[in-house]
N, C-alpha and C positions, 0 to 999 in steps of 0.2 A: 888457339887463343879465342875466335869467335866464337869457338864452340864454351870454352867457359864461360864467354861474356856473355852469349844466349845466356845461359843456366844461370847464372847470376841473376841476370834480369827478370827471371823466369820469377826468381826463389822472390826478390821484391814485388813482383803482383802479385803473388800468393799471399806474401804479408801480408801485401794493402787491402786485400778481398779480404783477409780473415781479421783482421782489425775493424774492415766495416761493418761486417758481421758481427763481430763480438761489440761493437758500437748498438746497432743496430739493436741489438738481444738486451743488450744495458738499458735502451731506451725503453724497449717493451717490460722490461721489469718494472722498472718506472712508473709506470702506468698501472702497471699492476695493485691489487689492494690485497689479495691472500698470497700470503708470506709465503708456500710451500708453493707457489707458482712461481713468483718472484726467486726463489731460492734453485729451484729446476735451470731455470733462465739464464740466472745468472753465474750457476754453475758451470754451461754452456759456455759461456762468454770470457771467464778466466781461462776454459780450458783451450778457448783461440786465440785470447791476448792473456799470458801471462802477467803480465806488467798494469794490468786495467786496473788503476789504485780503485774508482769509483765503483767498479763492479766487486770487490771484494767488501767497500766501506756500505753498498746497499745490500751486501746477500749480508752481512756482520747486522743488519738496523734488525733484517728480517727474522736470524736466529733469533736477537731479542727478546722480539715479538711475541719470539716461539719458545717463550723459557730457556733457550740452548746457550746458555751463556759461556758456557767452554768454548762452543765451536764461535759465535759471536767475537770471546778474543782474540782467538785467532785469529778470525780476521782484518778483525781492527788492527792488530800487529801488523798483519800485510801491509794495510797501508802508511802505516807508521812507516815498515822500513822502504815502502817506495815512493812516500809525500813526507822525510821527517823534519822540513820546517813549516808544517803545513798545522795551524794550533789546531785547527778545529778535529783532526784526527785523537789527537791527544784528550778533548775534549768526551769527545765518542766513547773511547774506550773507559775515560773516567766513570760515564754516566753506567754502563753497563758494572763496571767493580761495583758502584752504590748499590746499588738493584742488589746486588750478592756481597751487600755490607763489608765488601774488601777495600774500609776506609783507609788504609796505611797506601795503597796501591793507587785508590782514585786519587788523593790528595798530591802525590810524585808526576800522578798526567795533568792536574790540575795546574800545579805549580807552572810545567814545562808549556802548558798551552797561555800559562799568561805572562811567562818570559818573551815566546814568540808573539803574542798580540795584548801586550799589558790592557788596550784603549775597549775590549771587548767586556761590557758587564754583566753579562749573563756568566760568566768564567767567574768571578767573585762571587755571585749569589750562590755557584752550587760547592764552591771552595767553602763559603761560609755556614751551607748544609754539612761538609763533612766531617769541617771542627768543631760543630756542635756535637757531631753524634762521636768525637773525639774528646768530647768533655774541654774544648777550649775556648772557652766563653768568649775572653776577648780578642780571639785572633776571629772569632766568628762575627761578633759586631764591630769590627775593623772592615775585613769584607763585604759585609752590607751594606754600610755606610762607603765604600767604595765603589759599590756599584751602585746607589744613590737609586734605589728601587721606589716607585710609584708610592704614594699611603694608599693603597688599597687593602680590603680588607683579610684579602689570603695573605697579602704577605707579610701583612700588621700581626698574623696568628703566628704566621711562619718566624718570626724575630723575637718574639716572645722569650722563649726560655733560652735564647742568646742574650738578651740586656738584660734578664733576671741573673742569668747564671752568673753574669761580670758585675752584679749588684748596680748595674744602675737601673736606679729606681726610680728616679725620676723621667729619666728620655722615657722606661716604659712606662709610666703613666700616659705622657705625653703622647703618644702614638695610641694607645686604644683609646685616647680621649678624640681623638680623630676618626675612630672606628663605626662605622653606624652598626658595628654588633658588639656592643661596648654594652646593652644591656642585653644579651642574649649570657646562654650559659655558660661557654667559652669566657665571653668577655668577664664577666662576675669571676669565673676560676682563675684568671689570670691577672685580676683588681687582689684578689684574695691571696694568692699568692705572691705580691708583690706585697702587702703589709707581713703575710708568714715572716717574710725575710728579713723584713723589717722588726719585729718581733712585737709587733701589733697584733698581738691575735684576739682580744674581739672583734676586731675592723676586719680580721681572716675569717674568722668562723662567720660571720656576717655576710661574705664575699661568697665564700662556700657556700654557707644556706641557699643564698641566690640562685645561685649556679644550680642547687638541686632542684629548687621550688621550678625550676624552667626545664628540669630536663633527669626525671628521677631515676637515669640509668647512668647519669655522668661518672661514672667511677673514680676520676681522680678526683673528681670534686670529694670524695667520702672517704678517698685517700689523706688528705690534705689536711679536711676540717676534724678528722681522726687523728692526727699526727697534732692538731693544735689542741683539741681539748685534752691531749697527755699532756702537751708541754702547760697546760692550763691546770693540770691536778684534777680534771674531770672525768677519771677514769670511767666511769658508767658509761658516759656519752661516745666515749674514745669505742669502750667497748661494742656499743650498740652499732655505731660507724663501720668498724672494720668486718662486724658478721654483716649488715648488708653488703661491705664493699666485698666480702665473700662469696655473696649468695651472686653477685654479680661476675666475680673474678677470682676464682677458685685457684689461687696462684701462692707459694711456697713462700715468699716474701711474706705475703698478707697472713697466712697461716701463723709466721713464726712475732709478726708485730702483733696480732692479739695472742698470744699465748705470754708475751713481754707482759700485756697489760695482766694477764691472768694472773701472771708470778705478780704482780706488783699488788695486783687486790687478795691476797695470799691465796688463790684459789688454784693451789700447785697441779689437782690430777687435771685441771682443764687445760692449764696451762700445758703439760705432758702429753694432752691427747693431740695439741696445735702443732707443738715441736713434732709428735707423733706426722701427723697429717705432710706438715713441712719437707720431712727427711722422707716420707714417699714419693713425694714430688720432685724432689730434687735431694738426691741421695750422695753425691758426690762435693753437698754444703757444707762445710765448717760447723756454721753458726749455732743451727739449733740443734744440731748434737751437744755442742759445750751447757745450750740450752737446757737440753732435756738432762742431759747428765747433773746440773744444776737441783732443777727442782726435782729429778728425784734421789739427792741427799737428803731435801728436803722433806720427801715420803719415806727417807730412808731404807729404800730400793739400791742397797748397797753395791751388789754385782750390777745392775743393769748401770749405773750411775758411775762404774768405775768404766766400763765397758766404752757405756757413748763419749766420756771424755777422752778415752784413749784415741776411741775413732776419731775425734775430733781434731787431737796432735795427729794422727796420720794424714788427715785430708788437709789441714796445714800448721806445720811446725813453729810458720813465725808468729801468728799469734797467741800473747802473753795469758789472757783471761782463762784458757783451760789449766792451762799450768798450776795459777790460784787454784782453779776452781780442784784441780787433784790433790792439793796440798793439803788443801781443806780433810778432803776426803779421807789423805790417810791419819789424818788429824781425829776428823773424829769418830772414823770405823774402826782407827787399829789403834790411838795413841803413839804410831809410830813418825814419832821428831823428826830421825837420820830423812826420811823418803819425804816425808811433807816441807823441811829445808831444803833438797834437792827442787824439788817442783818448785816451792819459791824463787830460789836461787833462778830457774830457767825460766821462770814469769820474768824476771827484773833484768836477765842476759834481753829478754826480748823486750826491752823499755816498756813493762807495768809502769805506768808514775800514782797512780791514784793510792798512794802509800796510805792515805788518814783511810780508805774506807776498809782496811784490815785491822782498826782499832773500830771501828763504827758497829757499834751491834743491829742497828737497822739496814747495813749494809754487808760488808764480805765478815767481818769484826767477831761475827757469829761463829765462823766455825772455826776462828782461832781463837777459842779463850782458853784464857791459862794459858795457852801456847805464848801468846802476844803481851804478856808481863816479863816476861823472860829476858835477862839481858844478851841474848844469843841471839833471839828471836830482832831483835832493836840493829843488834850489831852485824845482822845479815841485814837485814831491811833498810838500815842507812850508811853502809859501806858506801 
């Protein structure tokens, strides 16, 4: 019996030596400022105290650091499961998912770190970062306003397209009217797209010019004031907009909204080269394949135009407009009704409603005529 009460006793100072140790080694991490020293250290230290939640939560800060966000959640996990009423762990791990845009996942540690400490408002402000880039406008300016943030002027930019996105338009006045960068370039982009939404667009393009005269690399600003002079019917302007917002931002979106405008000023092969440009970029888009397949019916580039539509239904089925836009096609490359009803029919199974612009000859109306006299034609179209 002494003899195991020795050993016992033996095996508890060994703990206590190697907890202080692993204490001790925690501490020097600490200190520490390069992450792969920090991470050596405190490698050491779990591997003496298993259980040391705060040496796996600082070697987890350090993967960060170090891009290693796999091994980062892991560890943060550690200490989740041996601190889990502890928020600010939950917090940790959140902040690492945003870094690697794993918004479904930061917003579940979010939530649970402000069940465990509602009273903490740094927890809303970045809760109301991930429902923005969740596209939830107002669950985002709920959390701000809950964490009742300073008007300074980062975080007057940082709210921005929360109170736009929930249309109030007013409180965001009212805050970059507090801003002392209210006339820099930002501020003007963000003046300007508050009337955009308002559907004030010379008061927008006005806001935008701003924003460029201060800063002629502003790209969204030439996104925006682009986007207003189409809704303004100033397609030149639109035009000239979105090649510089090109020469600046060589990006598939921007390719396939001026190539919109090209179709629009009837300038089909330009328009075709944008789609062109767009679908090399991002090969796996819907869009400007039904695009391209579009205007070149209209160059009557028969196979290539049947080709991009089809691709288009494969990269996605639910949308209605390729369907038109094939009906058309066997409309009027083949005369053939039975195939061009069938594509109809699957435009309108996928809720088409823009029914008047298949009677419209400056709209789809074109490549059904004759077809669209027809009481077959009427009596598929408004079943």
């Amino acid at each position: 019996m002494r003899k195991i009460g020795f050993t016992l006793l033996l095996c508890i100072c060994a703990a206590s030596v190697w907890g202080q140790r692993a204490t001790a080694l925690l501490a020097k991490a600490k200190a520490e400022t390069d992450p792969q020293v920090q991470i050596k250290l405190l490698t050491q230290a779990v591997e003496k105290s298993p259980n040391l939640a705060d040496a796996y939560h600082y070697r987890a800060d350090a993967y960060r650091r170090l891009g290693k966000h796999k091994q980062a959640v892991e560890d943060y996990s550690r200490t989740i499961k041996l601190r889990p009423k502890d928020a600010f762990r939950y917090y940790a791990r959140a902040l690492d998912y945003m870094d690697t845009q794993h918004w479904s996942l930061a917003l579940a540690d979010l939530n649970e770190a402000i069940s465990l400490k509602p009273s903490y408002k740094n927890f809303y402000r970045a809760r109301a970062q991930v429902y923005l880039h969740l596209g939830k406008h107002e669950q985002a300016v709920a959390d701000y306003e809950q964490s009742r943030p300073p008007a300074d002027d980062k975080m007057i930019m940082e709210m921005m397209p929360a109170y736009i996105g929930a249309y109030r338009y007013d409180k965001a006045l009212r805050l970059l009217d507090k801003s002392s960068r209210a006339d820099s370039a930002p501020g003007h982009y963000w003046r300007g797209r508050i009337f955009f939404g308002r559907n004030e667009l010379d008061e927008a393009v006005s806001c935008f010019s701003k924003s460029i005269n201060r800063d002629t690399t502003f790209s969204a600003a030439y996104r925006y004031r682009a986007n207003a002079f189409k809704e303004m019917g100033d397609l030149e302007a639109a035009l000239a907009d979105y090649t510089t917002l090109l020469a600046l931002q060589p990006d598939a979106l921007f390719y396939n909204r001026r190539g919109i405008v090209y179709e629009e000023l009837g300038q089909f092969a330009n328009a075709q080269d944008d789609y062109t440009k767009a679908i090399e970029l991002n090969p796996k888009w819907a869009i400007p394949f039904n695009n391209r397949g579009f205007v070149r019916i209209h160059l009557k580039n028969w196979d290539g135009a049947k080709k991009d539509l089809e691709t288009a239904i494969s990269l996605d089925n639910s949308a209605p407009t390729p369907y038109i836009n094939l009906a058309g096609w066997y409309w009027l490359s083949k005369k053939d009704r039975n195939k061009a009803y069938a594509n109809l029919d699957n435009a309108l199974k996928r809720n088409f409603k823009d029914i008047e612009s298949l009677y419209k000859e400056d709209k789809k109306g074109w490549m059904f005529k004759g077809l669209n006299q027809t009481s077959q034609f009427r009596a598929l179209i408004y079943q």
